[in-house]
ZAKELUM-720794 format. One record per residue: x, y, z of N, C-alpha, C in turn. Coordinates in steps of 0.001 Angstrom, whole numbers, plus 500000, padded with zeros to 6 digits. Layout:
<recs>
XYZXYZXYZ...
</recs>
This chain:
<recs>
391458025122610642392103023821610754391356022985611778390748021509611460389897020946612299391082020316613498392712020230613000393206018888614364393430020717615352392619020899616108392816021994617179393976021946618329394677020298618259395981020390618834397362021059618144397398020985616819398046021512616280398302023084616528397177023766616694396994025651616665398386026018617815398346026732618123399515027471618994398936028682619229398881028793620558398533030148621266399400031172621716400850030570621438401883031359621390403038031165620200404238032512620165404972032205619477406236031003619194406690030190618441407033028958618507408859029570619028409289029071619453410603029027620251411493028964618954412494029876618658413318029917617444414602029809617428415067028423617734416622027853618648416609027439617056417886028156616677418740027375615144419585026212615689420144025304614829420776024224614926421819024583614303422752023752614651424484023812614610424437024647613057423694023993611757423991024908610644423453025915610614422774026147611186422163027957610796421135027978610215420134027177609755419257027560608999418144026415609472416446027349610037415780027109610852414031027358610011413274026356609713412128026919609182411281026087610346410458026907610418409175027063611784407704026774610644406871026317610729405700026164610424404298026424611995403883027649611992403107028050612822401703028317612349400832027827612785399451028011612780398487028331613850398013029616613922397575029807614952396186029886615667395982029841617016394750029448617557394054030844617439392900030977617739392066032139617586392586033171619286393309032555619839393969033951621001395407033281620812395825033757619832397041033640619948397468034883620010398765034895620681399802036308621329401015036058621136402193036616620622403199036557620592403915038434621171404747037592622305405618038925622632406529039463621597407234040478622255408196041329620977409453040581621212410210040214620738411425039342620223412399039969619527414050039981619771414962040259619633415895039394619197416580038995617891417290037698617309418431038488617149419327037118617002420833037772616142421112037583614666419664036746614313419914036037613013418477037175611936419006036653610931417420037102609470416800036352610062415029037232609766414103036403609827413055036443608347413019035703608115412023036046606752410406035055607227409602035555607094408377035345607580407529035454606081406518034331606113405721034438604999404231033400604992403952034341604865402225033857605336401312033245604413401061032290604768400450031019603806398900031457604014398179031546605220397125032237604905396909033378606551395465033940606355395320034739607578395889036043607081395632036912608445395913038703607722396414039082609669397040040154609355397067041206610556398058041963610308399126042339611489399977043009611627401518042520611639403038043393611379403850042598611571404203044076611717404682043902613809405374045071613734407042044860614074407838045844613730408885045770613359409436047251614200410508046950615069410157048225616253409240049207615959409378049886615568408754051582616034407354051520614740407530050187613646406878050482612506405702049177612909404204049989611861403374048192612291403209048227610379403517047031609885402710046435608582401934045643607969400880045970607588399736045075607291400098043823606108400047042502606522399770041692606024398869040867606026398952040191604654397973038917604570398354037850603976397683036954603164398299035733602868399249036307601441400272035386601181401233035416600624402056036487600446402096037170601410402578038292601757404279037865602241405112038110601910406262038318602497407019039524603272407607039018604684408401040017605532409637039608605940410721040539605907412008040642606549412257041156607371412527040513608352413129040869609534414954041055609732415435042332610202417291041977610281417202041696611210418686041206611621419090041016613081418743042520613897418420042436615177418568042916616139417442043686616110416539043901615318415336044640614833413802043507616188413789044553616901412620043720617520411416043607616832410443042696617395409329041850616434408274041452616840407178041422616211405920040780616582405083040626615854404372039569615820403612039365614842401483039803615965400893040215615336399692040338616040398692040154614825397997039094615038396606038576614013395327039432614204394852039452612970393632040578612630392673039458614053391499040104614284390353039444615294389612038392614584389695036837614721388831035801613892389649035805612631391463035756612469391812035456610967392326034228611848392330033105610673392953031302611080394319031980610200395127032406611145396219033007610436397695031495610436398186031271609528399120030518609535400695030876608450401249030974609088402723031410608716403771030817609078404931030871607933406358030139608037407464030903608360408151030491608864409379031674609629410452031202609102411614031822608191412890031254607865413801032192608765414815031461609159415587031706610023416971031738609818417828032273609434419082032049609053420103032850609712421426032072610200421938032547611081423189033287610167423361034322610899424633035564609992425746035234609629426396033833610581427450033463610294427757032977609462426275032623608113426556031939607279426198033186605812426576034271606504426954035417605546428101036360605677429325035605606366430248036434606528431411036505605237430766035734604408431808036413603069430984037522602300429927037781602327429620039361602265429125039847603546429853041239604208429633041508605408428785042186605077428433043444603946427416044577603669426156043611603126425888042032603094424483042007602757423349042594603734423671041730605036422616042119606090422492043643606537423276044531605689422667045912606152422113046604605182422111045678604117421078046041602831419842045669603190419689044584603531418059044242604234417227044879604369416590045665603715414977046545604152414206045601605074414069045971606311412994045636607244411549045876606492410831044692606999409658045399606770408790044108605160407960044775604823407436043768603715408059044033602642408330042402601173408937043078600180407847042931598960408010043519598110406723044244596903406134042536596375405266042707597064403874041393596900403772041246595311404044040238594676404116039573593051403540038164593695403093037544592854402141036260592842403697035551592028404483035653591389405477035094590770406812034995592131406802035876593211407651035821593961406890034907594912406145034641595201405100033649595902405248032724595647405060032163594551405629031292593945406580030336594132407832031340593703409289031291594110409525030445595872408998031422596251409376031094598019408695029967598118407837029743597729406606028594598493407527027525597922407548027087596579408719026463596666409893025969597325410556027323597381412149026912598163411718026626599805410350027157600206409927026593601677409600024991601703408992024769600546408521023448600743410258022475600569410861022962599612411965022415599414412740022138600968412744023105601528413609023375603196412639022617603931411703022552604140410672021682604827410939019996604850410957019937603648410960018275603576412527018334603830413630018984603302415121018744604017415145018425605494414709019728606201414535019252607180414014018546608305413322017590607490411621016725608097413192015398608161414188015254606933414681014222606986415751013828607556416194014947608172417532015065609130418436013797608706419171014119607683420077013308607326421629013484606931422581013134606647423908013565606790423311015262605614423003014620604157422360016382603572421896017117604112421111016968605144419808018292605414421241019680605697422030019508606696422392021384606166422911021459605389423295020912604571424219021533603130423328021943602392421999021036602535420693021372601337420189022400602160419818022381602908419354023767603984419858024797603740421200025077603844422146026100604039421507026867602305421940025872601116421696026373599881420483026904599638419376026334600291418107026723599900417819027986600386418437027971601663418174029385602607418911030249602162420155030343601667420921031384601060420132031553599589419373030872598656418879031251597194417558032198597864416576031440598993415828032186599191415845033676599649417033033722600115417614035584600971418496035784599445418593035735598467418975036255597399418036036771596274417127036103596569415842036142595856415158037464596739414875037080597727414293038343598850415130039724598275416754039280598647417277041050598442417236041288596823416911040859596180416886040916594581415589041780594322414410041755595391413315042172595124413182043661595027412647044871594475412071046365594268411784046259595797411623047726595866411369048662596901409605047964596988409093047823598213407723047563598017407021048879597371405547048529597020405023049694596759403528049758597947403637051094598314402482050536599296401183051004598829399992050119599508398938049483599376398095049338600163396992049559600282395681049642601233395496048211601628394931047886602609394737046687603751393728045570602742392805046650602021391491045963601469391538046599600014393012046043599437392374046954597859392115045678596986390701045894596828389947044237595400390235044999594685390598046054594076390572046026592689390724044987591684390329045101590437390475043971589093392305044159589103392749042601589070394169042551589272394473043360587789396022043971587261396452043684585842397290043057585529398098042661586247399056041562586672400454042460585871400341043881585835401671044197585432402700043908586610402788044140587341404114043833588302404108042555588289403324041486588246403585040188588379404238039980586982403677040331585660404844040025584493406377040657584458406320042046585303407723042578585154408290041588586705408206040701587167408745040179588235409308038929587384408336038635586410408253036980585480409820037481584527409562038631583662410334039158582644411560039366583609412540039830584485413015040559584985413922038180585924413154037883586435413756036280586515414154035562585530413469035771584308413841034879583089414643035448582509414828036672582551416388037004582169417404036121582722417745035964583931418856035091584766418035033226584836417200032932583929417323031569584908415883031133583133416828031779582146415833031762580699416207030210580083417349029476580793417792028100580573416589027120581282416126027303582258415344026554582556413927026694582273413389027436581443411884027734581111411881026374580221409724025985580448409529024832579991408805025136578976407701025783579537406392025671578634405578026972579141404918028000578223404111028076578529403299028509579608402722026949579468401592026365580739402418026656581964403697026189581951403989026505583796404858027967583546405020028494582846405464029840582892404127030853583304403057030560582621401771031674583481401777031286584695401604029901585301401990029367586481402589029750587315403839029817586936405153030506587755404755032335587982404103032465587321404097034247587290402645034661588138401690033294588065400667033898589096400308034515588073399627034338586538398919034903585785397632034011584842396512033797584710396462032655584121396736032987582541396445031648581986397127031173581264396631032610579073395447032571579463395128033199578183395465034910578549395711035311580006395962036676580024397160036994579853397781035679580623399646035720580260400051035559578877399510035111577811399763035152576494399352036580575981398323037002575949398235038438575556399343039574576037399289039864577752400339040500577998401315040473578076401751039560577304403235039124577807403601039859575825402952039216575153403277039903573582402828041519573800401738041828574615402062043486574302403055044402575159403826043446576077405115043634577138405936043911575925406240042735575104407357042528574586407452042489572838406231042185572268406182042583571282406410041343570493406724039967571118406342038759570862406189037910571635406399036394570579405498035426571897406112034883572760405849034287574013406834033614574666408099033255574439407759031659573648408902031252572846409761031725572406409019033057571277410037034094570884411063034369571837410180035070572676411326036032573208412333034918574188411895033684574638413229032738575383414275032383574483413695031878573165414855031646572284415609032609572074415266033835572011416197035293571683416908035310572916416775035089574032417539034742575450418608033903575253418131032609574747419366031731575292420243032017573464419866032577572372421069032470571369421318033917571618421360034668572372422032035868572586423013034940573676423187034286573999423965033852575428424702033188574814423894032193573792424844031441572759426021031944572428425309033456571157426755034487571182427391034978571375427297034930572637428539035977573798429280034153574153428628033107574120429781031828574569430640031845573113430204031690571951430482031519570646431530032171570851431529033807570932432706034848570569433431034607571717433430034087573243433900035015574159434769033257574613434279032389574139434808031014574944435013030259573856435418029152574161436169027835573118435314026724573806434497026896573944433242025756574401432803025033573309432900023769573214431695023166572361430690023322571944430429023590570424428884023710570557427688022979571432428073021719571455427028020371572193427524021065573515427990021620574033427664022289575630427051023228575065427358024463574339426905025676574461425016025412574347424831024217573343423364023924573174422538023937574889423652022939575477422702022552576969422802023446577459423542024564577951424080025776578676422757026471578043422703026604577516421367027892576698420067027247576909420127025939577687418602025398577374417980024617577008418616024923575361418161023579574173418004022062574722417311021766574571417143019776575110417695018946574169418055019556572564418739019043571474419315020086570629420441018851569845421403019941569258420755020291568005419363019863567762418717019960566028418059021042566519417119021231567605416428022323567888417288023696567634418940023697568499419377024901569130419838025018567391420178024455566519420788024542565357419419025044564414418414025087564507417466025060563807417263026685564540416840026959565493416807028289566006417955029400565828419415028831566015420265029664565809420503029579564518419791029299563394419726029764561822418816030694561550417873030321562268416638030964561652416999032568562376417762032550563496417573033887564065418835034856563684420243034283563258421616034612563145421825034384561407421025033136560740420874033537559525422572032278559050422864032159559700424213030928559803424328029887560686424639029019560992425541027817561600426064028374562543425699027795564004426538028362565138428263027783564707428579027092564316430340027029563875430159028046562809429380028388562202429902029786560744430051030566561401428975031129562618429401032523563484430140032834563906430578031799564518431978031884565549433196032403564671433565031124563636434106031575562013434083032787562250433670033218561440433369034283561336433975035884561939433303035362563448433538036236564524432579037326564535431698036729564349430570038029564051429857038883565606
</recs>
């Protein structure tokens, strides 16, 4: 980074505000030091670029860029940079009190790093940039939008597999299987909002002609396929299970029109979403 006032030679001071939810943007100087630190709140840490250590009491774990770490409460901390990395990292901060209608989340928390996907990278960088500009605008919204963003992002975190561990320096040729079972495994819960495609390899951290191949020998068809089989399976559990409108059940599943979702739920059910229901099939 050329503005050299910006760098920080120490760790940034981590005072939450009245709502609870605190993102830090740190970039650091080439002697930077941070002591070991003791919070009452989550810390989720995630590194935009640079490599080193993140130790976590008694444990040290190697990271690097887009690497994600969790920190629980009361778990002491430190971050220590490899020798000559321009290491720069974001700190989310969220205070406990704004998890006391589940008391057993924060002791589910695995300390420590969670299983590195280019699709969960993704994800976060997002909901960081999202919390970033909230809170750049300090306005009557910023904690309500704060609060939400920071609670999807620690839902997303505890949603994640056991990491798998991994050497400091492994190049191997990527295959991007864990990044498609991270892609497959989200679009189950959130198969209403897929666009295209193009930003679905995107979203998964795959490019675009490898994510079409593996994704049909994952699943045994094509994209499209398999989202439309998502949202008219959802269709038919609203069909049988609710007295919803079709013209909702269309938007609820996805569809952007009621000719599309009617044109798909024939071709795949073989009837008229009102014959099915009829029916009761």
């Amino acid at each position: 980074m050329s503005d050299t006032q910006s760098l920080t030679r120490t760790a940034l001071p981590e005072k939450l505000p009245d709502w609870g939810v605190l993102v830090l943007e740190s970039h650091h100087a080439p002697d930077f030091r941070m002591e070991w630190r003791t919070h009452s709140f989550v810390k989720v840490l995630y590194a935009l670029s640079g490599s080193g250590d993140v130790l976590i009491r008694d444990q040290s774990y190697p990271w690097s860029a887009r690497d994600l770490v969790v920190v629980p409460p009361r778990h002491r901390n430190r971050l220590v940079d490899a020798p000559g990395s321009a290491t720069s990292v974001y700190v989310l901060c969220v205070a406990t009190s704004l998890l006391q209608f589940d008391r057993t989340f924060v002791r589910q928390l695995r300390p420590g790093p969670v299983r590195r996907s280019a699709h969960l990278a993704n994800q976060v960088e997002s909901r960081l940039r999202h919390l970033l500009f909230e809170q750049s605008r300090a306005n009557l919204q910023t904690p309500v939008s704060m609060v939400a963003d920071a609670l999807q992002l620690l839902a997303l975190v505890a949603s994640q597999p056991a990491p798998v561990k991994r050497l400091r320096d492994d190049n191997r040729e990527p295959t991007f299987a864990s990044e498609l079972d991270a892609y497959l495994e989200s679009l189950s819960a959130n198969f209403f909002e897929a666009t295209t495609i193009e930003a679905a390899a995107a979203q998964a951290g795959i490019p675009r002609r490898r994510f079409t191949g593996l994704f049909r020998e994952r699943t045994g068809v094509t994209w499209l396929e398999y989202v439309h089989g998502l949202r008219i399976d959802h269709a038919c559990r609203l069909l049988r299970e609710t007295t919803t409108p079709i013209p909702s059940i269309a938007f609820e599943c996805g569809f952007g029109d009621l000719s599309t979702f009617y044109r798909v739920f024939r071709r795949r059910c073989g009837v008229s979403p009102g014959r099915w229901r009829e029916e009761g099939t």
